[in-house]
Structures are given as C-alpha cells and as structure tokens.
C-alpha positions in Angstrom: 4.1 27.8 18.3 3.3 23.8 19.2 1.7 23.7 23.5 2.9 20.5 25.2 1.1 19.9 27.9 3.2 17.0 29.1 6.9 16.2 29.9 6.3 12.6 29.2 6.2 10.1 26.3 6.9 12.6 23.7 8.3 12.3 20.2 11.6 12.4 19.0 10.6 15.5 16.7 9.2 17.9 19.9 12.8 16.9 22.2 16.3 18.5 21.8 15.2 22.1 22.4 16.9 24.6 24.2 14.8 26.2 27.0 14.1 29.0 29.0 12.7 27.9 32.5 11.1 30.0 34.5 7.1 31.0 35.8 7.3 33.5 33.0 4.4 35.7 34.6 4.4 38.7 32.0 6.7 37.8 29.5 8.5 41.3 30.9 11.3 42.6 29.7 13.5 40.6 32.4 11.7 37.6 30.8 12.5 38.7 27.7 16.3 39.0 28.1 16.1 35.0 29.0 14.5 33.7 26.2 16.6 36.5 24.0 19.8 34.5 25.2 18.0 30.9 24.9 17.2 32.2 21.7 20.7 32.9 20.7 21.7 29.2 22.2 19.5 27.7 20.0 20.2 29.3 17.3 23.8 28.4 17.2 23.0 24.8 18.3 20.1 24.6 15.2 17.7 23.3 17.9 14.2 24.6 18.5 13.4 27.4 21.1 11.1 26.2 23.9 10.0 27.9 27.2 9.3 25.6 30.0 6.9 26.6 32.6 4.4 25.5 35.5 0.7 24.5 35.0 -0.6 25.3 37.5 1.7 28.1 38.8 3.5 26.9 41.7 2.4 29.6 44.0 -1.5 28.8 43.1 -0.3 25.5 43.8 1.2 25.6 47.2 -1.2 28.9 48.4 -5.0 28.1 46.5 -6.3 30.8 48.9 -3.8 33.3 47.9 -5.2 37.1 46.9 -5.2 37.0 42.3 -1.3 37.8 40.9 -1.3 36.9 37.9 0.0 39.7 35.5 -1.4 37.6 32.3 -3.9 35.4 30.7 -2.4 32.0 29.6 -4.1 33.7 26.5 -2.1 36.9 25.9 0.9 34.4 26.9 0.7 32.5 24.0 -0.4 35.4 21.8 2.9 36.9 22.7 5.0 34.1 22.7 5.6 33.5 19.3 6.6 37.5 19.0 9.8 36.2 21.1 10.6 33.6 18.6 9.3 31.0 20.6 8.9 27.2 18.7 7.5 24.9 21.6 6.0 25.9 24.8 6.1 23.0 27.6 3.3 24.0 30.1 4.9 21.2 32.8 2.0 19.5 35.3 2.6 20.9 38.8 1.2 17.8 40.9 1.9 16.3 44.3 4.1 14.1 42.4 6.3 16.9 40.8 6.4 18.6 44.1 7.6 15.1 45.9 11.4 15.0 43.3 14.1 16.6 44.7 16.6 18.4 42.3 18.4 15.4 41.0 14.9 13.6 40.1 13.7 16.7 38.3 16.9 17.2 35.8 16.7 13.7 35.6 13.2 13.1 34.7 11.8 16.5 33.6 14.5 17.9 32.0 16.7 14.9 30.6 14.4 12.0 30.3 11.2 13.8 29.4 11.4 17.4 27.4 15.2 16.0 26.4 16.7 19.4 26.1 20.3 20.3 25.0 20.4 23.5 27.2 18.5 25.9 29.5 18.5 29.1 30.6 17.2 30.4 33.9 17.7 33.3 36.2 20.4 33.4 38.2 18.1 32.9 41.6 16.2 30.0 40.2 15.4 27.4 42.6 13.9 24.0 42.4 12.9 20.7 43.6 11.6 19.7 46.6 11.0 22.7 49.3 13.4 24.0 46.5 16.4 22.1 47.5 17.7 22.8 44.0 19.8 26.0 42.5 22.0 27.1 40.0 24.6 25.6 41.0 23.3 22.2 41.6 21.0 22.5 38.1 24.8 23.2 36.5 25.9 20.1 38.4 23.6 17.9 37.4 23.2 19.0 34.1 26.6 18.8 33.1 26.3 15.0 34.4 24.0 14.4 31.6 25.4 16.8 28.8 22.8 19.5 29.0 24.8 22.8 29.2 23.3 25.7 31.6 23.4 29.4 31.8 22.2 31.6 34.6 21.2 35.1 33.8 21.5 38.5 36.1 18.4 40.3 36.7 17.9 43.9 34.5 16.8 47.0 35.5 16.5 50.3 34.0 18.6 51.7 37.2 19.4 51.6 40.5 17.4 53.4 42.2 13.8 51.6 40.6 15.5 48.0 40.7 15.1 45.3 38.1 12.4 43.8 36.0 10.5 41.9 37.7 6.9 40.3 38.4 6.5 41.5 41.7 7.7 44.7 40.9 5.0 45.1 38.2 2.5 44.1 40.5 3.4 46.8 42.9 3.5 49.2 40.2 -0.3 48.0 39.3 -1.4 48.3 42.7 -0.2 52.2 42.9 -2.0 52.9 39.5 1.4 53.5 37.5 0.7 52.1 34.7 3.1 53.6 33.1 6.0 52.0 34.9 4.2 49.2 34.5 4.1 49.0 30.9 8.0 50.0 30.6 9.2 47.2 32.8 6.4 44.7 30.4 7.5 46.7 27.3 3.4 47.0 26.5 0.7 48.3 28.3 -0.7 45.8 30.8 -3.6 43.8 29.6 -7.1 42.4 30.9 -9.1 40.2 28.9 -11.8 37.9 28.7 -15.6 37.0 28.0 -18.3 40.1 28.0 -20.4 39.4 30.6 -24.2 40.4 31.3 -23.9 43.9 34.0 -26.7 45.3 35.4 -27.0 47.9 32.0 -27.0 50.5 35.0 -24.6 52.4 32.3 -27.5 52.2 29.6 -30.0 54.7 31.3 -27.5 57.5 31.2 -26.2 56.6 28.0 -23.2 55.2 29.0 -22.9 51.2 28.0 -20.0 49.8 29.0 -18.2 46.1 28.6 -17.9 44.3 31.9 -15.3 41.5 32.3 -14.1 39.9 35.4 -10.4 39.7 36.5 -10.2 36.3 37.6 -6.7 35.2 38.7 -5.4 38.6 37.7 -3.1 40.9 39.9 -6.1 43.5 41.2 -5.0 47.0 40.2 -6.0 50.6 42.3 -9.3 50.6 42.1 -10.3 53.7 40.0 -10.8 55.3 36.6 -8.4 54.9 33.8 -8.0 55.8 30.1 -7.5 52.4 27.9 -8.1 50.7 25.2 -10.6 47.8 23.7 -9.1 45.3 20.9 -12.3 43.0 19.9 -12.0 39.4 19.3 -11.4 39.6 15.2 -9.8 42.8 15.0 -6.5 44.5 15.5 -7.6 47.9 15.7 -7.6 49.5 19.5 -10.3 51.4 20.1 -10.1 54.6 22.6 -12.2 53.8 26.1 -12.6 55.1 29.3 -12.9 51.7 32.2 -13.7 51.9 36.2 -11.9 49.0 38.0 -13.3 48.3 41.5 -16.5 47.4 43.2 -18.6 50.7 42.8 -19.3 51.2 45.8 -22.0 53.7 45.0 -24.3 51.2 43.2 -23.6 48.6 46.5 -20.9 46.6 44.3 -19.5 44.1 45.9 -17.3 41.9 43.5 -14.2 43.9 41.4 -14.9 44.0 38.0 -13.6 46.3 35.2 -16.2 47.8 33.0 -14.4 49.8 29.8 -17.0 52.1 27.7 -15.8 52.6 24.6 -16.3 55.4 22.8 -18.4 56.3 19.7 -19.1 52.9 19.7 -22.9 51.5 19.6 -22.6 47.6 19.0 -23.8 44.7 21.2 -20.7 42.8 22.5 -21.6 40.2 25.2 -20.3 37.2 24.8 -17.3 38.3 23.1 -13.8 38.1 24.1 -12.2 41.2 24.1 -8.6 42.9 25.2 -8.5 46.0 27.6 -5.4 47.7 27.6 -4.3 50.0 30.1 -2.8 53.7 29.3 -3.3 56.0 32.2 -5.3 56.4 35.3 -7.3 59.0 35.5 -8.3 59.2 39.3 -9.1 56.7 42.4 -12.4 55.0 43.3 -14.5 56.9 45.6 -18.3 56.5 46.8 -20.8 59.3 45.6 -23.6 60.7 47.5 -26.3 59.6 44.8 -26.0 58.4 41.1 -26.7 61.5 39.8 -23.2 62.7 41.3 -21.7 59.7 39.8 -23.3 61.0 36.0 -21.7 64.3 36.9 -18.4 62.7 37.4 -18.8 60.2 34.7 -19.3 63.3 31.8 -16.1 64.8 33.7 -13.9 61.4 33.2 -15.2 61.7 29.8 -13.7 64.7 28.6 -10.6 64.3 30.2 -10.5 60.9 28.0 -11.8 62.2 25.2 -9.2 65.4 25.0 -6.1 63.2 26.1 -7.6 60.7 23.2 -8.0 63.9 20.8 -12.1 62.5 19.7 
C-alpha cells in the first residue's frame, strides 16, 4: 500500500482511484462494508482502491483539548489496511486552509483537481466543507458536474436493539470494559501499541515484570485488569498476558498507563514496539490497603488468567 501525504501536484500514475472517504477511526466493520463496496467499484472500473482520510483528524483539529478517542494507531491502520485490499491511502492535510473551502471548493480541488478520482464512496451522513455545509446530496451534485460518480452507504448493525457499527459506539463499549462487543463491531480484538517504556520495576520485586506503554491519543478504556495478549515487534506469535490499565492508585499513580505481564516470559523488552491485544476483563481498578494486598490480588488475577489461558 503507497501513503500520500498530499492532495496536490501528484502524478498521473497515483490519480484515477476510486475512494472511500471517511475518518476511518477502527477500520470496523461499518468501515469495512465502505471500502468492501469501493472495492467492488474499482474493480469493475480497473482503477486502484484508495481510502481518503484526515491528517490530523478533524475532531483533534477543531477540539486539541479534547479527552483521547482514537480507537487506533495510524500504525495498526496501515497494518490493516492492505488486508482490505487497499492500493493507495491519501492521508489529506487538515489545515486552516482546508477548513476555510466550502463544499464546492473541496470536490473541486481535493477531490477532482488534486487526488483525481473516478468515484467515492461515503456514508450516507457524510458531511463536509466549511462548518460542514456539504452532504450527500450536494457531494452527488457536484460530483456528477465533474464526472466522478458517488455512492452513499447505510449504516450496519448486527440488530436493532445494539444499533450499528460505529466509532462511537466502540468507544462506549471500551469505556464499560466489553471488550467483547467491542471486538465484534472491529471484527478483532481492540489494540494498544507502542514503545516499552522505562516503569518504576515496582513489578520486579515480587516477580512480576511487566511492559509499560502509554495510550497516547487512544480512547481510555475502564480502568482495570484484563486478560490479553503481547505480539513483539518481529514476531507473529501472541503471547498469553495478564495487563492493569489505569493509574494505580495504590502505588500513588497518577498518569494512565497500561502495563501487560506476560507470562513465562523472562526477556528484556524496553525499547521495543510491541501490540497488546485485548480479550477479556477480568475485574475494575480499585485502591489496596498496602502493596502486600495488591501481591495477594495480583497471584489471584493470575490464576484466573492462567486457567482461562489453559498455562
């Protein structure tokens, strides 16, 4: 998969794609049925798949103090990306100057003039343009005008009664601690990744190391114990681990951090990037009278990992 970082001055060879456009926050199975159909477009057109999306993301944009939502790493995006069939991803600059064109300027000089497309795909609520002056119907307007064809899409859901696939859904899924409905509406278990950072090896003296990363601009989930699983950079094997997500509160934490100890595992892993994926949660967060209380309840997560793990 080729990255664009640009909607301007491009080549001949990386225009004429059909796209899905969209914030694409998940890649979840909602987003999937888009870029399944743009897919299918393209395909019948013999033009390259692309997925065109916001750098920064628009909400970032608009609210930089905003509370962390993001439901993925631009990382695990463009690992996953590719899966989906995906030729070109166009991460489009959201500046002052983007913000400023109104819907006409944006077909015009996003969509027409600069990525060139033959067609796009987009949820059938997609708005855009200045203080999103710009919808569906005006996008198939426009686009017409300049021979680019245009398909909305319905949001899916599994049913009625637990609504459609959708970011914000997931996120409140996270926040609750289901997991599980979470990874059904991403189709995959919901991932945290990044760098190994340096803890304070509290874990060490009761023989209980564990892999601290930070969640950056990712969607906080309940703070708590859950059973997951560790992917190292350079290998494809998931190992079974047991992670606390929160600011343990016992030892006076103050920043949220997740720290994932694996288990039967004894190598030295800082500095690495690594994947935590999330399976079940075990319990919530809670403050201990001493550390020795937290050991008691860190041997009892343990087992209940271990047994549902079957090591």
């Amino acid at each position: 998969m080729k990255t664009l970082q640009t909607y301007t001055d491009l080549p001949e060879s990386d225009k004429g794609a059909v796209i899905a456009l969209g914030n694409f926050d998940g890649l979840h199975r909602g987003h999937q049925a888009v870029i399944a159909k743009a897919k299918s477009i393209a395909d019948d057109l013999n033009a390259p798949l692309g997925i065109g999306l916001f750098r920064p993301h628009p909400y970032r944009f608009f609210k930089p103090d905003a509370p962390p939502f993001r439901l993925m790493s631009a990382e695990i995006r463009a690992e996953i990306m590719p899966s989906l069939g995906v030729n070109i991803l166009y991460e489009i600059p959201f500046d002052n100057e983007l913000r400023e064109r109104d819907d006409t300027q944006f077909v015009e000089d996003v969509l027409h003039q600069g990525l060139g497309i033959k067609h796009v795909v987009v949820g059938d609520d997609y708005g855009f343009g200045k203080n999103r002056c710009g919808n569906v119907e005006s996008l198939t307007r426009l686009c017409a005008e300049r021979k680019i064809g245009v398909t909305p899409m319905t949001p899916i859901g599994l049913h009625r009664l637990y609504g459609k696939y959708g970011s914000t859904e997931i996120r409140t899924a996270l926040k609750q601690g289901d997991v599980f409905h979470a990874a059904h509406m991403l189709s995959r278990p919901w991932i945290v990744d990044g760098i190994v950072q340096q803890g304070q090896q509290r874990g060490r003296t009761i023989n209980f190391p564990t892999a601290n990363l930070e969640f950056g601009d990712l969607v906080r989930p309940k703070f708590g114990v859950y059973c997951v699983e560790v992917k190292l950079s350079g290998s494809e094997d998931w190992l079974p681990a047991i992670a606390n997500t929160g600011s343990r509160p016992t030892v006076g934490g103050e920043e949220a951090r997740l720290e994932a100890h694996i288990f039967n595992f004894d190598q030295d892993i800082y500095g690495q990037h690594i994947q935590v994926r999330f399976r079940s949660f075990v319990r919530a967060e809670q403050k201990f009278e001493s550390f020795d209380h937290l050991k008691a309840q860190i041997i009892r997560d343990c087992e209940g990992a271990r047994a549902i793990f079957g090591i």
